[in-house]
C-alpha positions as CSV (number, residue, x, y, z in Angstrom):
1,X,107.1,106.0,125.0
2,X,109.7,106.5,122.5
3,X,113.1,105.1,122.6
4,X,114.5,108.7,123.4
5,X,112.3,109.1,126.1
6,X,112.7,105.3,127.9
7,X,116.9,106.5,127.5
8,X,116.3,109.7,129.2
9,X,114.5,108.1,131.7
10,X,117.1,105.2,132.3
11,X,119.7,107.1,132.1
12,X,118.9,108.9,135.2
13,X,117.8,105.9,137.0
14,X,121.7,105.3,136.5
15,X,122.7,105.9,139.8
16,X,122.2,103.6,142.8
17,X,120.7,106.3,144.7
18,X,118.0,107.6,142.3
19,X,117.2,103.9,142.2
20,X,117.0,103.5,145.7
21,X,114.7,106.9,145.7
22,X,112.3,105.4,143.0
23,X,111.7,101.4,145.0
24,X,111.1,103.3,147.8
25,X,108.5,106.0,146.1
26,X,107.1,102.8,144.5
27,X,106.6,100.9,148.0
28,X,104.9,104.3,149.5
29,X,102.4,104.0,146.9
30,X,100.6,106.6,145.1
31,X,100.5,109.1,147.4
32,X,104.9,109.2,148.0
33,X,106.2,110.6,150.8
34,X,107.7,114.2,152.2
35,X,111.4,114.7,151.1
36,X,111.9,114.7,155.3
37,X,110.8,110.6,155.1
38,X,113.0,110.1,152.0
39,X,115.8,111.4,153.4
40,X,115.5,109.7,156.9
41,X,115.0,106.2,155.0
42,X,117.7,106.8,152.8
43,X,120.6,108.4,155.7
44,X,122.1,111.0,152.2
45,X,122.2,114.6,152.8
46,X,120.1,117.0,152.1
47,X,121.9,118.4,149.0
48,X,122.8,115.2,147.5
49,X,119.1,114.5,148.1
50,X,117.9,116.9,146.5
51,X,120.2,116.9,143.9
52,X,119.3,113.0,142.6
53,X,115.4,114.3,143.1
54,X,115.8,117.1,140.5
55,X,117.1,114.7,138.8
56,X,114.6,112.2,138.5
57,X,111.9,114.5,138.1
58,X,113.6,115.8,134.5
59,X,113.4,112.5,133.6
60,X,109.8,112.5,134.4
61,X,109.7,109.3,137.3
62,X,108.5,111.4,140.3
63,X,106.7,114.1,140.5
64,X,106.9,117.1,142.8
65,X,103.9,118.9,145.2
66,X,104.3,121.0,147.9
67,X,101.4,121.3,150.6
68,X,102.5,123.9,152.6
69,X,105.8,123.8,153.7
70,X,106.1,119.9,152.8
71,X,107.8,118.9,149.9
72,X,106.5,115.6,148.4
73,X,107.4,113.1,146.0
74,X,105.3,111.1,144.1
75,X,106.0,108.2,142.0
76,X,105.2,108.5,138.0
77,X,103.1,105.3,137.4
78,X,102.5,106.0,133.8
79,X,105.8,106.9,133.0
80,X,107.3,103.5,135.1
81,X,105.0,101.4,133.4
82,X,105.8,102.9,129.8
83,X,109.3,102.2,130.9
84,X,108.8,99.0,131.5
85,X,106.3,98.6,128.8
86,X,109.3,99.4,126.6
87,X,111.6,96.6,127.2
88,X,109.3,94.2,127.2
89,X,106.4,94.7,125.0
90,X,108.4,92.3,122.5
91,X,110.1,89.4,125.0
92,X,110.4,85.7,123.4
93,X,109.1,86.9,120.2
94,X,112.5,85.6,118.2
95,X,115.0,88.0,116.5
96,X,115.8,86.6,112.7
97,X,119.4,86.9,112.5
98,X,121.3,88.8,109.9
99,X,122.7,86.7,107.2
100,X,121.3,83.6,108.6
101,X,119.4,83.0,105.4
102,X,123.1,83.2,103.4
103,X,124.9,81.2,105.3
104,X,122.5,78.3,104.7
């Protein structure tokens, strides 16, 4: 994942619903749940609903299958764990500062 693609993706986590629609898609497990369960868990209409769904599935975190006349959501593993991949691949590895070597 690029750093393009990680922003894209965080930038519509950005809102406190599309969050709270991701943890719970993650706690369901691989196989998500019907837009009818999301909605009943999370108490938000079903525009605003589907409006911060659309959303997260341009940014590629869920994906979208309908079985019927159910509408599911499904977590994007590969694309959480890039995510997270991202911001951490590099922790405690030490940043040399910028004009640390002039200043001494």
């Amino acid at each position: 994942m690029n750093t393009n693609e990680a922003a894209k993706s965080l930038e519509k986590l950005g809102h406190p619903n599309r969050l709270e629609i991701v943890q719970l898609l993650v706690r369901a497990g691989p196989e998500g749940l019907p837009v009818g369960a999301l909605q009943e868990h999370l108490g938000i209409p079903a525009s605003t609903l589907s409006h911060h769904v659309s959303q997260l599935v341009i940014g590629g975190l869920i994906e979208q299958t309908r079985n019927g006349r159910v509408l599911s959501c499904t977590p994007n593993f590969e694309r959480i764990d890039a995510l997270v991949q991202l911001l951490t691949e590099n922790c405690c590895s030490g940043v040399a500062l910028k004009g640390a070597d002039e200043a001494a």
